[in-house]
mmCIF file of the N, C-alpha and C atoms, coordinates in Angstrom:
data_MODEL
# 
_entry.id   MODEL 
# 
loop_
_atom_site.group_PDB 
_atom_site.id 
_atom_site.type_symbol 
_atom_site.label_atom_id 
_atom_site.label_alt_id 
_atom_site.label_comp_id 
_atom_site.label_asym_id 
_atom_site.label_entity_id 
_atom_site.label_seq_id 
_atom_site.pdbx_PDB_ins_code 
_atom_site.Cartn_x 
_atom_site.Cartn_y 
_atom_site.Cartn_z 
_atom_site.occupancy 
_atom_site.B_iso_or_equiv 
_atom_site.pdbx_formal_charge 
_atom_site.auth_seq_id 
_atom_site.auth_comp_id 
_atom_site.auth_asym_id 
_atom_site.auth_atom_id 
_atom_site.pdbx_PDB_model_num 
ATOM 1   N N  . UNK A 1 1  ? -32.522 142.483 -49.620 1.00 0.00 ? 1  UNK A N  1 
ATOM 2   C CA . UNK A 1 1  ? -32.962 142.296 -48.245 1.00 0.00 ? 1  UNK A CA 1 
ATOM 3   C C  . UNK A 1 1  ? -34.028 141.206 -48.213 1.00 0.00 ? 1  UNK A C  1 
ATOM 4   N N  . UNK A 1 2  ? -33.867 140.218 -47.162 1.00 0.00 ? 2  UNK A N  1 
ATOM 5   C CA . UNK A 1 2  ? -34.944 139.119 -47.333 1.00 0.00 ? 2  UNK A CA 1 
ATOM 6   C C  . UNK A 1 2  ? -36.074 139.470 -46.500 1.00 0.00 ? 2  UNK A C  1 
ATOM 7   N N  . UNK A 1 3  ? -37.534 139.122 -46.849 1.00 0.00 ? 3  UNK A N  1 
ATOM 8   C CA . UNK A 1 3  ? -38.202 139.529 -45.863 1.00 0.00 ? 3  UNK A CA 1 
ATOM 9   C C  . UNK A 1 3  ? -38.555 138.231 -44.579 1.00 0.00 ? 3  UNK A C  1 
ATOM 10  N N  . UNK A 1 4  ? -39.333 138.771 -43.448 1.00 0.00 ? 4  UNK A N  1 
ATOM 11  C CA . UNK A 1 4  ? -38.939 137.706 -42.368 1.00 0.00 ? 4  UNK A CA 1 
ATOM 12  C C  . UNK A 1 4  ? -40.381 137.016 -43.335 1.00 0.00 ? 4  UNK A C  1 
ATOM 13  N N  . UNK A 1 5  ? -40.675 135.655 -42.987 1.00 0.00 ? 5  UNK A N  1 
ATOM 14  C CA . UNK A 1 5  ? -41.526 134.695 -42.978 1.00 0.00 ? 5  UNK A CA 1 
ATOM 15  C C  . UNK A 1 5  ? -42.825 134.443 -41.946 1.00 0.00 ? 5  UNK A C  1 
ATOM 16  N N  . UNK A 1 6  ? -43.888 134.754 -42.392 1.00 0.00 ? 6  UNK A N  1 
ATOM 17  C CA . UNK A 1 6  ? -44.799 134.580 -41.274 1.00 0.00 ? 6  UNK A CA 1 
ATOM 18  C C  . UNK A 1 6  ? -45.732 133.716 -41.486 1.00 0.00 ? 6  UNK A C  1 
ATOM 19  N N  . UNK A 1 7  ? -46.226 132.351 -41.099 1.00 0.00 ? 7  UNK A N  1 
ATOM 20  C CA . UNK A 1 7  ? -47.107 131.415 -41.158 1.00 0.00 ? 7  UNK A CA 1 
ATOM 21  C C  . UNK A 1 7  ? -48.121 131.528 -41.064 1.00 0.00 ? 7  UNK A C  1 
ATOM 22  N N  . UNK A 1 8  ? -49.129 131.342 -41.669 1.00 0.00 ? 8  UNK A N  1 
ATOM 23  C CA . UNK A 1 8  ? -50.368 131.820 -41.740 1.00 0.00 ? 8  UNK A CA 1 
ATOM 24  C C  . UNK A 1 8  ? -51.115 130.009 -42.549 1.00 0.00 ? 8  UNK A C  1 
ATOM 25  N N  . UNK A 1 9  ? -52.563 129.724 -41.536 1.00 0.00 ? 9  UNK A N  1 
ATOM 26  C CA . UNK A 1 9  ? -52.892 128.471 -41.843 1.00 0.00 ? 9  UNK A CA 1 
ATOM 27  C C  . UNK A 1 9  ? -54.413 129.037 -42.493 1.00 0.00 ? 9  UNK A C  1 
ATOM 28  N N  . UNK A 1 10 ? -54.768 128.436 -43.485 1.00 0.00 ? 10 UNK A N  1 
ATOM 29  C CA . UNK A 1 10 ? -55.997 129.238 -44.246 1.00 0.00 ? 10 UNK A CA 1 
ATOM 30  C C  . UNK A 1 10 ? -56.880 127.673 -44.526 1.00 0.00 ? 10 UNK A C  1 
ATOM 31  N N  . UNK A 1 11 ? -58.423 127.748 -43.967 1.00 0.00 ? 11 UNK A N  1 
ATOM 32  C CA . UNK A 1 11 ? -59.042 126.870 -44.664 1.00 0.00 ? 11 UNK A CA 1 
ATOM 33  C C  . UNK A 1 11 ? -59.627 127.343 -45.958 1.00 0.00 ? 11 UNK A C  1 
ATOM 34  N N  . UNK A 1 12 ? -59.769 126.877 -46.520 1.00 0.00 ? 12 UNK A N  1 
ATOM 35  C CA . UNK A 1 12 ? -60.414 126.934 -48.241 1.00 0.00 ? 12 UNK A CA 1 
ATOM 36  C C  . UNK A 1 12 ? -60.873 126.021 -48.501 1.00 0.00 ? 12 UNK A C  1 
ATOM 37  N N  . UNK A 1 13 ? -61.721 125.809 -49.395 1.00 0.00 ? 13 UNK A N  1 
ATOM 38  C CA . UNK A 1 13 ? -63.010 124.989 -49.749 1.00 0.00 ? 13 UNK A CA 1 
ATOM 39  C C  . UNK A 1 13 ? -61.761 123.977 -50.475 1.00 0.00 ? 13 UNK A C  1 
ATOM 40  N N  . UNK A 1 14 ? -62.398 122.470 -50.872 1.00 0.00 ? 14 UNK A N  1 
ATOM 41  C CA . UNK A 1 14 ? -60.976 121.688 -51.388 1.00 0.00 ? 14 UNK A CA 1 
ATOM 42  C C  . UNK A 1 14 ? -61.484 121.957 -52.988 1.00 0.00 ? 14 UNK A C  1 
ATOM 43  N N  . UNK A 1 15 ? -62.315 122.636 -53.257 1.00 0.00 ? 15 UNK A N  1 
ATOM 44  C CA . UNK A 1 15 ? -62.012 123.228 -54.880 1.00 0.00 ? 15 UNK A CA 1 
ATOM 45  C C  . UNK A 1 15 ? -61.591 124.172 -55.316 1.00 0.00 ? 15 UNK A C  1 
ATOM 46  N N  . UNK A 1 16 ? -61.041 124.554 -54.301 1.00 0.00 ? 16 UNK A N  1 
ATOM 47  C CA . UNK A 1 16 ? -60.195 125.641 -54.459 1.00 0.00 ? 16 UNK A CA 1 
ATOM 48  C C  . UNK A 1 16 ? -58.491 125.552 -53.733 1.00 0.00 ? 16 UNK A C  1 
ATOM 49  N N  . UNK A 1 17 ? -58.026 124.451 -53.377 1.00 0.00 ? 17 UNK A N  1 
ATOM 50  C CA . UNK A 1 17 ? -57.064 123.937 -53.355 1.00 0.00 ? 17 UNK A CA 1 
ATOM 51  C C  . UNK A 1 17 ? -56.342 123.889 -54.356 1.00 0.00 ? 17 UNK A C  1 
ATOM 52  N N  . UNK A 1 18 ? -56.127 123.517 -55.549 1.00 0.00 ? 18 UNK A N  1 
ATOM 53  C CA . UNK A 1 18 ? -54.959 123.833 -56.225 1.00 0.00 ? 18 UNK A CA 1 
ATOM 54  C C  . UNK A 1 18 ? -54.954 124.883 -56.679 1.00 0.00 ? 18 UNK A C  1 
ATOM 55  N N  . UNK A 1 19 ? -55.963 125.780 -56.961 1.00 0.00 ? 19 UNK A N  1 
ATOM 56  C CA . UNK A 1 19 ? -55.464 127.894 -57.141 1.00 0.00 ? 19 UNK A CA 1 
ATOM 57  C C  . UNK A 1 19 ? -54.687 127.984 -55.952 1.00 0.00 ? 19 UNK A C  1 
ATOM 58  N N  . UNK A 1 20 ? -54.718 127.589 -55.035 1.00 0.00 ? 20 UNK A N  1 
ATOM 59  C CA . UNK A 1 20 ? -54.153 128.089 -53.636 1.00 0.00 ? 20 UNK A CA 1 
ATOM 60  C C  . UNK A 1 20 ? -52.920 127.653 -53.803 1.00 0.00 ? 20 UNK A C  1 
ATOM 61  N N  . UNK A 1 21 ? -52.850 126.735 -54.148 1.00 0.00 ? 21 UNK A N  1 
ATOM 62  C CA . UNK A 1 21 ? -51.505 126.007 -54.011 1.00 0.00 ? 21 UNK A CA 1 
ATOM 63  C C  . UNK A 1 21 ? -50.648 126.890 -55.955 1.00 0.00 ? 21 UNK A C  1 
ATOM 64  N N  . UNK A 1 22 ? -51.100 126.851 -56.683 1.00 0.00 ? 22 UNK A N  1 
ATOM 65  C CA . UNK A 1 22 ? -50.649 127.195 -57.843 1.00 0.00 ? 22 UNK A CA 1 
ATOM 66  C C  . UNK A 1 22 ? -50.064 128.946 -57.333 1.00 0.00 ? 22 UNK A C  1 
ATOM 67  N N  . UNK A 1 23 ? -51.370 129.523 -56.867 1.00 0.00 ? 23 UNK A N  1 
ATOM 68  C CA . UNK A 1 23 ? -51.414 130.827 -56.484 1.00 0.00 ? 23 UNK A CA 1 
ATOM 69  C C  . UNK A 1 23 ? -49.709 130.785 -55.954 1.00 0.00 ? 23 UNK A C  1 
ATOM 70  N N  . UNK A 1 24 ? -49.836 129.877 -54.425 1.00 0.00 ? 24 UNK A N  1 
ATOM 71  C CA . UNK A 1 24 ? -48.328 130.101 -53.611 1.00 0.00 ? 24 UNK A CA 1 
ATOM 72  C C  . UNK A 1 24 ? -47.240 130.088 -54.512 1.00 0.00 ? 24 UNK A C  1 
ATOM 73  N N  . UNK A 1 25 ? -47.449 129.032 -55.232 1.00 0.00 ? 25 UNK A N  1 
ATOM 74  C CA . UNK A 1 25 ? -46.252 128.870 -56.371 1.00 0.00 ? 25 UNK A CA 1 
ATOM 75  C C  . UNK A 1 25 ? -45.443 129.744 -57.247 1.00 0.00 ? 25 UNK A C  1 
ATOM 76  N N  . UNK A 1 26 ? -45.966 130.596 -57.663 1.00 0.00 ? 26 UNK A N  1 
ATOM 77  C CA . UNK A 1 26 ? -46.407 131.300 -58.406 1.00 0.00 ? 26 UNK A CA 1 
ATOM 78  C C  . UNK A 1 26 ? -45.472 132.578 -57.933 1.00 0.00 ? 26 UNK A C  1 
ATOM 79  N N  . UNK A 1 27 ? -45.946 133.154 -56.752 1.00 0.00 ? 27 UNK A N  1 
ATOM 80  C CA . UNK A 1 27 ? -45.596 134.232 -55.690 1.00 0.00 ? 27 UNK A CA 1 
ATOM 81  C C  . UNK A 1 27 ? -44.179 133.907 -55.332 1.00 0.00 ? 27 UNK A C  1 
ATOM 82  N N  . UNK A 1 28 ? -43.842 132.960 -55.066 1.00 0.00 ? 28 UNK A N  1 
ATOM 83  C CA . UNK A 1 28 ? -42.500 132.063 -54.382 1.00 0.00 ? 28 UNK A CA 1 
ATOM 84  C C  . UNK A 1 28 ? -42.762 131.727 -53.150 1.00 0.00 ? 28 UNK A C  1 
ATOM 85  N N  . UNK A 1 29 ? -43.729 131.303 -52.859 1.00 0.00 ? 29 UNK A N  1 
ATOM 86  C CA . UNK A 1 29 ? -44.287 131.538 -51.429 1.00 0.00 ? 29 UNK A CA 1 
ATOM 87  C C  . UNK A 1 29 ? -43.782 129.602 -51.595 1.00 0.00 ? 29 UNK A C  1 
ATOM 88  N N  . UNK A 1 30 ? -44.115 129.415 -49.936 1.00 0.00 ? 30 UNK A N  1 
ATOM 89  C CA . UNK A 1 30 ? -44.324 127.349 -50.086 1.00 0.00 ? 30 UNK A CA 1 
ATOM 90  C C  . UNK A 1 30 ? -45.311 127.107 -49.271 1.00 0.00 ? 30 UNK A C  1 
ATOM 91  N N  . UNK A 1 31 ? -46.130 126.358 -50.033 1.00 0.00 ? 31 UNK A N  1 
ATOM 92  C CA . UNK A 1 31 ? -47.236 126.187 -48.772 1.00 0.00 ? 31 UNK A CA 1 
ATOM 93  C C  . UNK A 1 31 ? -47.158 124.328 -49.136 1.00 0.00 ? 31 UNK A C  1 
ATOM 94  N N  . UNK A 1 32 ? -47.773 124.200 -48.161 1.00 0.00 ? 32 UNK A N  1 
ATOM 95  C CA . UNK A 1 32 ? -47.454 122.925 -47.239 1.00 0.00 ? 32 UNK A CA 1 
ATOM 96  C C  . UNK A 1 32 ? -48.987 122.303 -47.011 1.00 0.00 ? 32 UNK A C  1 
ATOM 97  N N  . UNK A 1 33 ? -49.078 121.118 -47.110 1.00 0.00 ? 33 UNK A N  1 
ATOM 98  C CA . UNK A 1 33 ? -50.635 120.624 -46.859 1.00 0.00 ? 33 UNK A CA 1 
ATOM 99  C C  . UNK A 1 33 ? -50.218 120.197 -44.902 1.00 0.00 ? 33 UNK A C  1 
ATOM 100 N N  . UNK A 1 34 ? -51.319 120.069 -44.253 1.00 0.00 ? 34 UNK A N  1 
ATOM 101 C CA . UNK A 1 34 ? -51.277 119.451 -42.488 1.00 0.00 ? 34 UNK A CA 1 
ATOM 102 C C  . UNK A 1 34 ? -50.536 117.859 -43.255 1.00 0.00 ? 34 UNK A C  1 
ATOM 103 N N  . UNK A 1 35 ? -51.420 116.988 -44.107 1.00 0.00 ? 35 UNK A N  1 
ATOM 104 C CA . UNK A 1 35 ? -50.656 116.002 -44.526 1.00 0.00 ? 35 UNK A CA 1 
ATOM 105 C C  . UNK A 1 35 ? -49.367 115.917 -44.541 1.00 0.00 ? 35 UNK A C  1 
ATOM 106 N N  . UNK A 1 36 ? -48.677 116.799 -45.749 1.00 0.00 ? 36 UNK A N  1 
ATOM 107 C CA . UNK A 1 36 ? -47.232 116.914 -46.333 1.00 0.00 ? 36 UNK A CA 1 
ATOM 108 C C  . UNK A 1 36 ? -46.483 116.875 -44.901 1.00 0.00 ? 36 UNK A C  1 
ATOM 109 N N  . UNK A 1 37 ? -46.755 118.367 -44.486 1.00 0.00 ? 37 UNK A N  1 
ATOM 110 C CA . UNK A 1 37 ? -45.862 117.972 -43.174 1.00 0.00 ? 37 UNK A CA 1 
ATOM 111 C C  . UNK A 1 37 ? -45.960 117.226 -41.854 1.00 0.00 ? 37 UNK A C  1 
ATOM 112 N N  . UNK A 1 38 ? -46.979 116.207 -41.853 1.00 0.00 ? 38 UNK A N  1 
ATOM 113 C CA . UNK A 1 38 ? -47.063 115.401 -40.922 1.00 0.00 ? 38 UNK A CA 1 
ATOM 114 C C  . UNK A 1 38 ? -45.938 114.212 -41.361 1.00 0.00 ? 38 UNK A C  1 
ATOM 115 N N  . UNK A 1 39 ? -45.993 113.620 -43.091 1.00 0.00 ? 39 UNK A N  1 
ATOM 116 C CA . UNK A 1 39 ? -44.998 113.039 -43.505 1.00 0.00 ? 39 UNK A CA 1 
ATOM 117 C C  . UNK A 1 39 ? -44.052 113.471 -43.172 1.00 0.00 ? 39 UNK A C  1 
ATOM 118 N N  . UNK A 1 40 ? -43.565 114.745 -43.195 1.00 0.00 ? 40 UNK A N  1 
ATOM 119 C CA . UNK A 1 40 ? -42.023 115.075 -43.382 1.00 0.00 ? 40 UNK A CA 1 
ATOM 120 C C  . UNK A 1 40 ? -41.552 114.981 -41.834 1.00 0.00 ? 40 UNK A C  1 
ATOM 121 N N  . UNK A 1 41 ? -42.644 115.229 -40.765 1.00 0.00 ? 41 UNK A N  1 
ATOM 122 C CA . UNK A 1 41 ? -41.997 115.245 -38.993 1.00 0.00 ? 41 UNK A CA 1 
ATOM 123 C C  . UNK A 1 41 ? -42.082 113.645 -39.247 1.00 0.00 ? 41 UNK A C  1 
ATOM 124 N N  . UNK A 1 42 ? -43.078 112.785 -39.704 1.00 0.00 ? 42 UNK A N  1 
ATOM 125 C CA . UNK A 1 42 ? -42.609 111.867 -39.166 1.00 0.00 ? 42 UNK A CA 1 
ATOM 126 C C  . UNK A 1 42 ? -41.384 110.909 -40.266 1.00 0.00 ? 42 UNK A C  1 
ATOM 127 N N  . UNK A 1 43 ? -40.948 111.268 -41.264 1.00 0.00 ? 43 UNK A N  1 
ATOM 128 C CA . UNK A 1 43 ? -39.880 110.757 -42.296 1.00 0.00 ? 43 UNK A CA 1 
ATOM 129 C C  . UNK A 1 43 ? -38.664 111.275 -41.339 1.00 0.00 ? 43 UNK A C  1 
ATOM 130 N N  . UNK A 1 44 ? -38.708 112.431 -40.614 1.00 0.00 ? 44 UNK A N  1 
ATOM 131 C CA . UNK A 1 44 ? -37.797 112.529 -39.784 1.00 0.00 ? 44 UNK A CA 1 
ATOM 132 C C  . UNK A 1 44 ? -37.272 112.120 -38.903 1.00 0.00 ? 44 UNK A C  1 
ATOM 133 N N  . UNK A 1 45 ? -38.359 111.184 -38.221 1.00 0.00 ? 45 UNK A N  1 
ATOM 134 C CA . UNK A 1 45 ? -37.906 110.431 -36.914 1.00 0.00 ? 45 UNK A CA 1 
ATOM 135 C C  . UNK A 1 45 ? -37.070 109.445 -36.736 1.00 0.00 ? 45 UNK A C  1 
ATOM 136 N N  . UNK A 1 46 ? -36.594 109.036 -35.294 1.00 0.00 ? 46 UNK A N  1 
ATOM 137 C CA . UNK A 1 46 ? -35.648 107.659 -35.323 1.00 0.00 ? 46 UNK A CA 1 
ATOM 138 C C  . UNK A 1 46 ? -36.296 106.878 -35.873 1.00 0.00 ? 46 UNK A C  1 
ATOM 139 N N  . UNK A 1 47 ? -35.697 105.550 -36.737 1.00 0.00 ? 47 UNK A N  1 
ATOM 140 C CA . UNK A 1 47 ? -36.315 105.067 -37.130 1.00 0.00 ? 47 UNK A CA 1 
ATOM 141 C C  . UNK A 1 47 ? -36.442 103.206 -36.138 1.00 0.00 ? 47 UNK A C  1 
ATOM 142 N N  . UNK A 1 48 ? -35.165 103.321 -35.024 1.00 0.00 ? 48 UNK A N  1 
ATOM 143 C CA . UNK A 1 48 ? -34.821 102.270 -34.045 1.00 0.00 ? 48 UNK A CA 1 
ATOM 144 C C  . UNK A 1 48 ? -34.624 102.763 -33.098 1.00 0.00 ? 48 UNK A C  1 
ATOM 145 N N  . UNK A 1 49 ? -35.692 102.522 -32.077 1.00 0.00 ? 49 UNK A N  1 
ATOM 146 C CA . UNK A 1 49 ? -35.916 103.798 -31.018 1.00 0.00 ? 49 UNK A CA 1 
ATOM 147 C C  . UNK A 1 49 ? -35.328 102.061 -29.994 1.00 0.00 ? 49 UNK A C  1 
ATOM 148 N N  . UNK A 1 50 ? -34.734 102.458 -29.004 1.00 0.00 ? 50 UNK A N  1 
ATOM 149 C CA . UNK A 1 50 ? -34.645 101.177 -28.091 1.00 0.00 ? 50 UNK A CA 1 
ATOM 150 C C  . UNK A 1 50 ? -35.562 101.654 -26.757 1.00 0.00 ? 50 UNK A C  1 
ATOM 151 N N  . UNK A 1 51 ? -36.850 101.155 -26.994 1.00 0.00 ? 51 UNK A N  1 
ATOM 152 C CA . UNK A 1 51 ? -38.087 101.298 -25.995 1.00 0.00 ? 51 UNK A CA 1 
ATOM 153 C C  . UNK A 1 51 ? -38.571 100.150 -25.752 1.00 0.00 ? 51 UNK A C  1 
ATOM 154 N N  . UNK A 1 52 ? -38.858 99.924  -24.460 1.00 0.00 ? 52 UNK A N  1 
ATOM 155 C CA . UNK A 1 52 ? -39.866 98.648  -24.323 1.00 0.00 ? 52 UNK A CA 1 
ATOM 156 C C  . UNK A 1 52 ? -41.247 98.977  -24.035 1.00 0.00 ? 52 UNK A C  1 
ATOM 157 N N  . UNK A 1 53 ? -42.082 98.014  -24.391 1.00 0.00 ? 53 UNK A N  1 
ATOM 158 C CA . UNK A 1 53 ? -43.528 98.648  -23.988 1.00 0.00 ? 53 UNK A CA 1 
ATOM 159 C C  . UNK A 1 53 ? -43.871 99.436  -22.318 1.00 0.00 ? 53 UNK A C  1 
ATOM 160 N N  . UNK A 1 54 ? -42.532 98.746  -21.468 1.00 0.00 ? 54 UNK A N  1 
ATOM 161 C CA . UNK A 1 54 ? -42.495 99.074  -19.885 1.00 0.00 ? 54 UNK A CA 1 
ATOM 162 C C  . UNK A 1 54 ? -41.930 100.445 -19.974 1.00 0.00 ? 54 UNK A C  1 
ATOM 163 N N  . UNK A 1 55 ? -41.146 100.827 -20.374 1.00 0.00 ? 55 UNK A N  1 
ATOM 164 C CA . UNK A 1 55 ? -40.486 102.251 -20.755 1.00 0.00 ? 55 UNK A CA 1 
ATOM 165 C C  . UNK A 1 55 ? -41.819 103.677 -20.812 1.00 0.00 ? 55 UNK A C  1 
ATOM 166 N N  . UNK A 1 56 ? -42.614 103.015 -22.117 1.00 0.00 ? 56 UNK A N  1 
ATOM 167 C CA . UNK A 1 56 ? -43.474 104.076 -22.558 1.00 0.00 ? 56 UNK A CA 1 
ATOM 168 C C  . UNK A 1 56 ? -44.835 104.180 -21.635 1.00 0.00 ? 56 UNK A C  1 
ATOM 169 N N  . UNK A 1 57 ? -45.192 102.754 -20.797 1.00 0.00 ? 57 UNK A N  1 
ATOM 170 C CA . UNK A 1 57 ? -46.736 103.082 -20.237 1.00 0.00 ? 57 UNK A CA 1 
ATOM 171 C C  . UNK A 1 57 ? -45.957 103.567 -18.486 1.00 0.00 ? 57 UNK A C  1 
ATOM 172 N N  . UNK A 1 58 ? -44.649 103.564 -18.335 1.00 0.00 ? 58 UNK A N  1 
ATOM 173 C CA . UNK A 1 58 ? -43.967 104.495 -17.230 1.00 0.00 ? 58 UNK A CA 1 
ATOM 174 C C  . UNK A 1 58 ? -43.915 105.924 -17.860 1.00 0.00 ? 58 UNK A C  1 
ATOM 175 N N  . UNK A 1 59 ? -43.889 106.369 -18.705 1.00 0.00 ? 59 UNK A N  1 
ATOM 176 C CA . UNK A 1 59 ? -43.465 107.512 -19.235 1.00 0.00 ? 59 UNK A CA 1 
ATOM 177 C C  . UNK A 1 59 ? -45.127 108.244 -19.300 1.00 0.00 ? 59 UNK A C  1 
ATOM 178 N N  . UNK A 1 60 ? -46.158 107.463 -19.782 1.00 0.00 ? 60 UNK A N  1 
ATOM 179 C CA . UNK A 1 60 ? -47.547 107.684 -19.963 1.00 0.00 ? 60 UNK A CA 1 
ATOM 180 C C  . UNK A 1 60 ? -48.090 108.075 -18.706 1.00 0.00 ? 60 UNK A C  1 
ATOM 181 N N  . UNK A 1 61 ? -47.415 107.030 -17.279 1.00 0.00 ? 61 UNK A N  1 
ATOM 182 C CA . UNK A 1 61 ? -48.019 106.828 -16.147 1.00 0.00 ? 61 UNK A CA 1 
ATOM 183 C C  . UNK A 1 61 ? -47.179 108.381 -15.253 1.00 0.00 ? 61 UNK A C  1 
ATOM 184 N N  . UNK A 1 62 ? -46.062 108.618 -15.749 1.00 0.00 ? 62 UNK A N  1 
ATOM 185 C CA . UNK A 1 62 ? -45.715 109.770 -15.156 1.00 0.00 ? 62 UNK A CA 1 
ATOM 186 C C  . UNK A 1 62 ? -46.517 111.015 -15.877 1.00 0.00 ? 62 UNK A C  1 
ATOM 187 N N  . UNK A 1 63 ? -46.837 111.060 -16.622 1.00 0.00 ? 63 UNK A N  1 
ATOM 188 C CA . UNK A 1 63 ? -47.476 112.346 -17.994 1.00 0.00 ? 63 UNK A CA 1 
ATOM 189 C C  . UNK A 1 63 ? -49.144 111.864 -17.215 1.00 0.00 ? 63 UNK A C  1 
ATOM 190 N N  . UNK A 1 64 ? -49.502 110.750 -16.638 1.00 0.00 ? 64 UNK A N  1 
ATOM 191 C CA . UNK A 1 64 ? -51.153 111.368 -16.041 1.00 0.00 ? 64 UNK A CA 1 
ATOM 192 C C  . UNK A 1 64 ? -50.940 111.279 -14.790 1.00 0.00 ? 64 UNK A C  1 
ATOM 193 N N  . UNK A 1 65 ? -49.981 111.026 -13.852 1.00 0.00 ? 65 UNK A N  1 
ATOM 194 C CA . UNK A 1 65 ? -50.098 110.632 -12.465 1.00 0.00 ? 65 UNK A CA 1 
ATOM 195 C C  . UNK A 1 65 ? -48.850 111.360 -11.569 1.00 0.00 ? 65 UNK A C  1 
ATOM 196 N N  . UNK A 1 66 ? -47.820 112.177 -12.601 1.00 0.00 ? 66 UNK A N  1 
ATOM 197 C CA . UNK A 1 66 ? -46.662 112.251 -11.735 1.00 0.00 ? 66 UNK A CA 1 
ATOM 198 C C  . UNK A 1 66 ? -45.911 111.132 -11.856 1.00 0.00 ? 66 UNK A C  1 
ATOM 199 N N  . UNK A 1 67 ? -44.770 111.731 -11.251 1.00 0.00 ? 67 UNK A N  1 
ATOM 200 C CA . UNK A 1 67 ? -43.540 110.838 -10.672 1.00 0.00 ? 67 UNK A CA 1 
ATOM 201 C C  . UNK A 1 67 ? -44.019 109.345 -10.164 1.00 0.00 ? 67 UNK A C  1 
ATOM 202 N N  . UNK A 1 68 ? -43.681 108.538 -10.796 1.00 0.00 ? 68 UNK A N  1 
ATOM 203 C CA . UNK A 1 68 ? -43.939 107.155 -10.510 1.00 0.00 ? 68 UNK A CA 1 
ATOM 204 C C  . UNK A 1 68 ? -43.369 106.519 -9.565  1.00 0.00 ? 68 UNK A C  1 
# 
């Protein structure tokens, strides 16, 4: 039976960063640095988005002002 997965974000002193990380290892657990997975959302992205700079400060101008 697998158990469910629950995320849990822990600060720790950074000398104690790799017990933490060895610790997860160890357990079978995966822990993840904010770094690691900021790489991995953004290694994910389009990498040829077809936007013009007019596209995004309309898109900006609707996100502070509403419907343009």
């Amino acid at each position: 039976m697998e158990a469910t997965l629950q995320n849990i974000y822990l600060n720790v002193p950074k000398s104690e960063v790799r017990f933490i990380m060895t610790l997860a290892q160890k357990m079978g657990w995966k822990a993840e640095t904010k770094a690691s997975l900021l790489d991995k959302f953004i290694a994910s992205r389009p990498k040829n988005v077809d936007l013009t700079d007019e596209d995004i400060m309309e898109a900006v101008r609707e996100v502070r002002y509403g419907k343009v």
